[in-house]
N, C-alpha and C positions, 0 to 999 in steps of 0.2 A: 683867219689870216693875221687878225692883230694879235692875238696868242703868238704865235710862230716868229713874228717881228718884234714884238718884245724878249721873245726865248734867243731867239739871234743875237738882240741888242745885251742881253744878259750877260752870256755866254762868252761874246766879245768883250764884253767890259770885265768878266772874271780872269779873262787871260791878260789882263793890262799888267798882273802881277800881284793885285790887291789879294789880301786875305779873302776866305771864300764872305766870311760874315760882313766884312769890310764894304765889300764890293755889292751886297747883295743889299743888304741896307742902304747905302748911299744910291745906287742903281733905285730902289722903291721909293724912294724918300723924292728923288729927282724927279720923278715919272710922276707922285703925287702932285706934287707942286705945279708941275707941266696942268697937268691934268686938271686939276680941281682947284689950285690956289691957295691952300693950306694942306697943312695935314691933321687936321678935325682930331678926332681921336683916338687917333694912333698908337699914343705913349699908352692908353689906358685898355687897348686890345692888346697890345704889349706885355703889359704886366699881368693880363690875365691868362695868357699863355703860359709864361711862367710861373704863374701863383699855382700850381697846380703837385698834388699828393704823388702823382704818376711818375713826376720825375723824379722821384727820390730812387727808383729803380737803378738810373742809370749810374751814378756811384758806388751803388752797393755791387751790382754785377761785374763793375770792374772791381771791386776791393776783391772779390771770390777769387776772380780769375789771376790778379794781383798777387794774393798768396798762393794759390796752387804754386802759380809758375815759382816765385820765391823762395817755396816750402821745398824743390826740389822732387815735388810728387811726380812733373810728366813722366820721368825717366822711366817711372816701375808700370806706366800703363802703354809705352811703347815695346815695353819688355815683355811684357804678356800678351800684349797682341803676337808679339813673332814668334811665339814660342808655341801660340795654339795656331799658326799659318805656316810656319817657316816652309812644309813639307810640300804644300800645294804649290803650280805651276805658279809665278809673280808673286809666292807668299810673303816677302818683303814689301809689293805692293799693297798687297789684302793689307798687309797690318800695318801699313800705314793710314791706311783707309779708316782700319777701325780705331784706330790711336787718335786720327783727327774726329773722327763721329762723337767718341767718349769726350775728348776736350772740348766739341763744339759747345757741350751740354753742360759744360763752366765757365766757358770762356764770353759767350756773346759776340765773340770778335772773329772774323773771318782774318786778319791780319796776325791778330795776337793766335791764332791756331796755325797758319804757315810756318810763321817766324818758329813756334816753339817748336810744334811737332817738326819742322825741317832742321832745324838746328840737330835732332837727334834722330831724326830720320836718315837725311841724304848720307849724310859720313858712311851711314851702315849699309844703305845700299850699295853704291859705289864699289865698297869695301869687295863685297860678295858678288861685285861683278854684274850686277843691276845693271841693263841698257841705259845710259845717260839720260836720254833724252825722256824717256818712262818714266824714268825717278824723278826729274823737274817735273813733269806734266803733272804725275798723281799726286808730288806733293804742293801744288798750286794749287789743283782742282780740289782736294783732298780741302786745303782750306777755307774753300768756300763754306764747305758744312758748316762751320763757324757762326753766319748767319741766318741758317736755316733749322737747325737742331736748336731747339731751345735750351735756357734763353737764348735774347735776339736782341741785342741794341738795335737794329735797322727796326723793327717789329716793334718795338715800344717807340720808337719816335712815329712810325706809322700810325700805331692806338691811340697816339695825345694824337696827332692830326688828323686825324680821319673821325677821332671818338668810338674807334671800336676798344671791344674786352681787349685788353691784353693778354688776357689769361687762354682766352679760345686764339688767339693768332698764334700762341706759345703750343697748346695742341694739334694744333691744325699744322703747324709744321713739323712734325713726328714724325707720319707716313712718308712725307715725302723727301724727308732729311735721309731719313734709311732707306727707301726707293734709290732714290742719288746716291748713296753710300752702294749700296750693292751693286746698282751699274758699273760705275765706278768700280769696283772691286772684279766686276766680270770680266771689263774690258781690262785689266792687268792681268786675269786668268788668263784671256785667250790671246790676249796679244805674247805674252809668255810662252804661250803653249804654242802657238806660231812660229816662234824665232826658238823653240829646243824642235821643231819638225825641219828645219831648215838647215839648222847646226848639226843636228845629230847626239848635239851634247846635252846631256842633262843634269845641272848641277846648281841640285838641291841636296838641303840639309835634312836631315830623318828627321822622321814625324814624333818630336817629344811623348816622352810615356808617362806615364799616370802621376807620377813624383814628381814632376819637372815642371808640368801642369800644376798640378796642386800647389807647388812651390811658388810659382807666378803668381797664383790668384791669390795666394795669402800674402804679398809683395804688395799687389797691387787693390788689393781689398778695400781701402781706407779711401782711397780715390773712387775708387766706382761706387761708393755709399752714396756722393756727392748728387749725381741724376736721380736719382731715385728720391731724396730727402728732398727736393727742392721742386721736381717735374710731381712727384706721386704727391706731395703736399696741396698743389695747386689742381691737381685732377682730382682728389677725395675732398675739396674745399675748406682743408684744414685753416689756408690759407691764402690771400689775394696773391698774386704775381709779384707788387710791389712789396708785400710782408716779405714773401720766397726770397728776394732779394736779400733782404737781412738776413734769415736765415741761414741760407747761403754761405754769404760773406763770414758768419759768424761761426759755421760749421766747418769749413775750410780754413779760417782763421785754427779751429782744434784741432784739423787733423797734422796742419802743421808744425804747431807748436807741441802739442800732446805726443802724438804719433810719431814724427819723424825727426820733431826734434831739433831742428833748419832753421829756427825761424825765431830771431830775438826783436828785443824792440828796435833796432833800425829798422829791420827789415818792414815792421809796422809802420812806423816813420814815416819810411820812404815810399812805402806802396801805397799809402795813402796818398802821401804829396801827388805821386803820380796819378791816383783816381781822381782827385781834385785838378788839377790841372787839365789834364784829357776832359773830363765833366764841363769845367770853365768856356772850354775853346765849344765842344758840342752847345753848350746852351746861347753862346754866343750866335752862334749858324741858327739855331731855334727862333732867336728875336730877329736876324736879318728875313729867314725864312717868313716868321712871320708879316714881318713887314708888307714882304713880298706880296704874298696872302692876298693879305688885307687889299694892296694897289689892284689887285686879281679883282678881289670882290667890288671895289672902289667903277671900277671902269666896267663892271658887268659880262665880264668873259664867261666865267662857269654859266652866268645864265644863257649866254650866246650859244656856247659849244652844245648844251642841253639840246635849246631848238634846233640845232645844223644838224643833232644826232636825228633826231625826231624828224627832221625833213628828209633827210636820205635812207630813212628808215633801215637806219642799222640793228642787225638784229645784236643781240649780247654778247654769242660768239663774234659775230665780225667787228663790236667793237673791244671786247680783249686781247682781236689777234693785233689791232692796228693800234692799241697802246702796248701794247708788248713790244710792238716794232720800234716805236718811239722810244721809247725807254730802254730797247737795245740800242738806237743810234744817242741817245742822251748817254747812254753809259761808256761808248766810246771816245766823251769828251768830260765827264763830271763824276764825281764821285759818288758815294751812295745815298750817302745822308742829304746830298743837295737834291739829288731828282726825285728822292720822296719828299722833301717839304716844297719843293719847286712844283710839282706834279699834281699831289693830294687835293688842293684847295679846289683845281681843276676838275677833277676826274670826280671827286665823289658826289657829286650833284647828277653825272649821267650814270652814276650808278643807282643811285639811288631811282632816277628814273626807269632804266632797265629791269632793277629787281633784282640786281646783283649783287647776290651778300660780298659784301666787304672784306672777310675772314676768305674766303676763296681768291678775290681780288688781291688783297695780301700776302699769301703764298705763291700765285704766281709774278708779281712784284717782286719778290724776296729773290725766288729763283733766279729772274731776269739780273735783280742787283748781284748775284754770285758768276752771273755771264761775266755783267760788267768788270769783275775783277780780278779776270784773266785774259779781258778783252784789249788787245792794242788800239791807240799807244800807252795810255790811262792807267791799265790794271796794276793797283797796289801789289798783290799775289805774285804777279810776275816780279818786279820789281825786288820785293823780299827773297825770292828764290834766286833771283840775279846774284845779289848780297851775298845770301848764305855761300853758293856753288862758288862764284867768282868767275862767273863766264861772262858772253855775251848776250845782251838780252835778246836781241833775234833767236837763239839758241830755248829762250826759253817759251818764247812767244809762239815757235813752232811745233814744241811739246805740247802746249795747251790747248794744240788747234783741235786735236780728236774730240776734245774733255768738254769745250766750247758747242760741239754736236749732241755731244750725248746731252748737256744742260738742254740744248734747245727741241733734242725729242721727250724729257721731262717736264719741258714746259706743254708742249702738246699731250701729254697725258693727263696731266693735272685738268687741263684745259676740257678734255676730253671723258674724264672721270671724276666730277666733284668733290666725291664722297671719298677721296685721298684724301684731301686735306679736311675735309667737312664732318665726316662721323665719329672722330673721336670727340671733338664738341660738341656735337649735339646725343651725346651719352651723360652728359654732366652739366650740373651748374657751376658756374664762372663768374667768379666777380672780377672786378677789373683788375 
C-alpha cells in the first residue's frame, strides 16, 4: 500500500505541470527528507548511475537514426516495401508495416519511426484510396515496432536499471518485433480482404515484375545493410551493443554522405545538436529516476513487495500477469521511459526471487510500453499521427483500438511461450 500511495502522490505531483525529471527528483528528495532527515548519499548513487560505459549507447543510436532520416534514406525503403506488397489485399498496409519493422532496427524510437515512416506513408495511402481509419491505425501501431526491434532506447535504459546484457534484450526482441510485425500485417490482409468482399470492388495495383523488384532493392540496398551490420555484429560478438552503437552511427553517417549524397556538414551539426539535446533531457529523467530509486530502496518497499509476493504465494505467471496490468494502467497516464525507471527498482527484487529471467521480463515490458503508446489519453503515436493526418484525435484513438488487442494477445503469447523472446540468446554470447 505504501508503494501505490507514493505512486499516486508521484503521479499527481507530475501533473502539477513540472518537467517529468523536475518533478521526480524534487518529489524523492522531499520524501527523503520526510523520511529519514537527510539525504545521506544520494549525490554519490547519483553519480554512479551516470558514471556508467552503457550510456554512451543512447547518443550514438540517436546520431544513426539522426542521419538516416537526414540522409533522405527512409523514402527508398518505403518504396520497396510497396513495390514487393502493393498486389496483396491492404498491400499499402503490409508495407507499411515492413518499412516501420526495417526503420524500427535504426531508429530505437517508436516516435521517431511514426513521425517518419507516416510522414511518407499516410499521403500514399490515402491517395490509393486506403480506408482512413486503417491507415491511422497501422501507421500508429506500425510505430511501435520502434521499441521493440532492436536497437531499443526503452531496452537500454531498462539494462542500466535492472543490470541485464543489453545485448541479449536487443535479441530477445527479434522474435517478437516480427511476431508483432506480421500480426499486424495480417490483420490489414483481412481486414482489407473484408471490406473488397463487402464492396465488391477490388482495387489493387499489379503484382510488380522481376525489373521493378530488382530495381527497388538496388534503391534501397544501402539502407537495409544498416540491421544487418549493427544486429549481426552484436549476435556473432564482434561487438558489445554499446560499440554497435558507434558503429551504427558511423555507418549510416556513409551511407549518407557517400551513397546518397544528402547530407553535408550542417546536417551533421544539426543532428548532432539534436542527439545531444534529446541525450541531455533523457539523462536528466535517469538522475530524477534514480533518485526515486534510491527513496524506494531508502524506505524498504522492494523488500516489502518481495514478502507480500511470498506470502500470497504468487506463482510467476500470476505475478507477470498483474505487473503487466499495472504498467498498462501506468501507461495510461506516464510515459515510457518514466514507468521503467519508476517500476525497475521495484520489480527486480521479486524477480529475482521467482526465478524470472529478466531478459523475458523485458520484452514483455517493452511490449506493454508499445500498448502504452497508442493507448488514450497519453499515447505519443496517436498524437504524431493526429499531426501528420490533421484530424481529430478521437479519429485516431479509435483506429488504434483493434492494434491495442492484438499488442495484448502478443503479450499473452510471449507470456505463454518463453523461448520467443529467450532462444535467440541463449545461442550466443553477449556482452553488455
Amino acid at each position: 500500500m505504501t508503494f501505490l500511495a507514493l505512486l499516486a502522490l508521484l503521479i499527481g505531483f507530475l501533473y502539477l505541470g513540472l518537467p517529468m525529471f523536475a518533478g521526480m527528483m524534487i518529489f524523492s528528495g522531499a520524501v527523503l527528507l520526510f523520511a529519514e532527515g537527510s539525504l545521506g548519499t544520494l549525490g554519490e548513487f547519483v553519480f554512479g548511475k551516470l558514471n556508467t560505459y552503457l550510456l554512451v549507447a543512447i547518443p550514438l543510436f540517436m546520431l544513426m537514426a539522426t542521419f538516416m532520416v537526414r540522409g533522405k534514406v527512409v523514402d527508398d525503403l518505403y518504396h520497396a516495401a510497396h513495390v514487393f506488397t502493393r498486389h496483396l489485399p491492404g498491400g499499402l498496409g503490409v508495407a507499411t508495416v515492413a518499412a516501420c519493422g526495417v526503420f524500427a532496427a535504426v531508429s530505437g524510437s517508436s516516435v521517431a519511426t511514426a513521425l517518419t515512416i507516416g510522414a511518407v506513408a499516410l499521403p500514399q495511402m490515402l491517395r490509393y484510396g486506403y480506408d482512413p481509419r486503417g491507415a491511422y491505425g497501422v501507421v500508429a501501431a506500425g510505430g511501435t515496432l520502434g521499441i521493440l526491434i532492436p536497437p531499443s532506447a526503452p531496452m537500454v535504459l531498462f539494462g542500466i536499471a535492472s543490470d541485464t546484457s543489453i545485448g541479449a534484450l536487443f535479441m530477445a526482441g527479434v522474435f517478437p518485433g516480427l511476431m508483432l510485425a506480421a500480426i499486424f500485417a495480417a490483420w490489414c490482409m483481412w481486414g482489407e480482404w473484408r471490406r473488397e468482399r463487402r464492396s465488391g470492388a477490388r482495387n489493387r495495383p499489379p503484382r510488380a515484375d522481376w525489373g521493378e523488384m530488382a530495381a527497388a532493392l538496388r534503391r534501397a540496398f544501402w539502407a537495409l545493410t544498416l540491421p544487418p551490420v549493427v544486429l549481426g555484429g552484436i549476435y556473432l560478438g564482434v561487438f558489445t551493443a554499446t560499440e554497435a552503437a558507434g558503429i551504427g552511427a558511423l555507418w549510416a553517417a556513409a551511407i549518407a554522405v557517400v551513397v546518397y549524397r544528402r547530407f553535408g556538414w550542417r546536417d551533421l551539426w544539426e543532428g548532432a545538436g539534436d542527439a545531444a539535446r534529446t541525450t541531455a533531457v533523457l539523462f536528466a529523467i535517469i538522475i530524477g529516476a534514480a533518485m526515486y530509486g534510491f527513496m524506494l530502496a531508502k524506505l524498504g518497499i522492494p523488500d516489502g513487495l518481495v514478502k507480500l509476493v511470498v506470502e500470497w504465494k504468487l506463482s510467476r505467471i500470476e505475478f507477470l500477469l498483474a505487473t503487466m496490468a499495472l504498467v498498462f494502467v501506468l501507461g495510461l497516464v506516464l510515459e515510457s521511459i518514466s514507468i521503467i525507471l519508476i517500476t525497475t527498482p521495484v520489480v527486480m527484487p521479486v524477480l529475482k526471487q521467482l526465478g524470472i529471467d529478466p531478459v523475458w521480463y523485458g520484452v514483455l515490458l517493452t511490449i506493454n510500453l508499445e500498448l502504452a503508446l497508442i493507448s488514450p489519453p497519453v499515447g505519443m503515436n496517436l498524437v504524431v499521427i493526429k499531426q501528420i493526418a490533421g484530424v481529430p484525435l478521437y479519429e485516431v484513438e479509435r483506429a488504434a483500438l483493434p492494434y491495442m488487442v492484438l499488442m495484448g494477445i502478443a503479450i499473452l503469447l510471449v507470456v505463454a511461450f518463453p523461448g520467443l523472446a529467450l532462444w535467440l540468446p541463449s545461442t550466443m554470447q553477449l556482452g553488455r
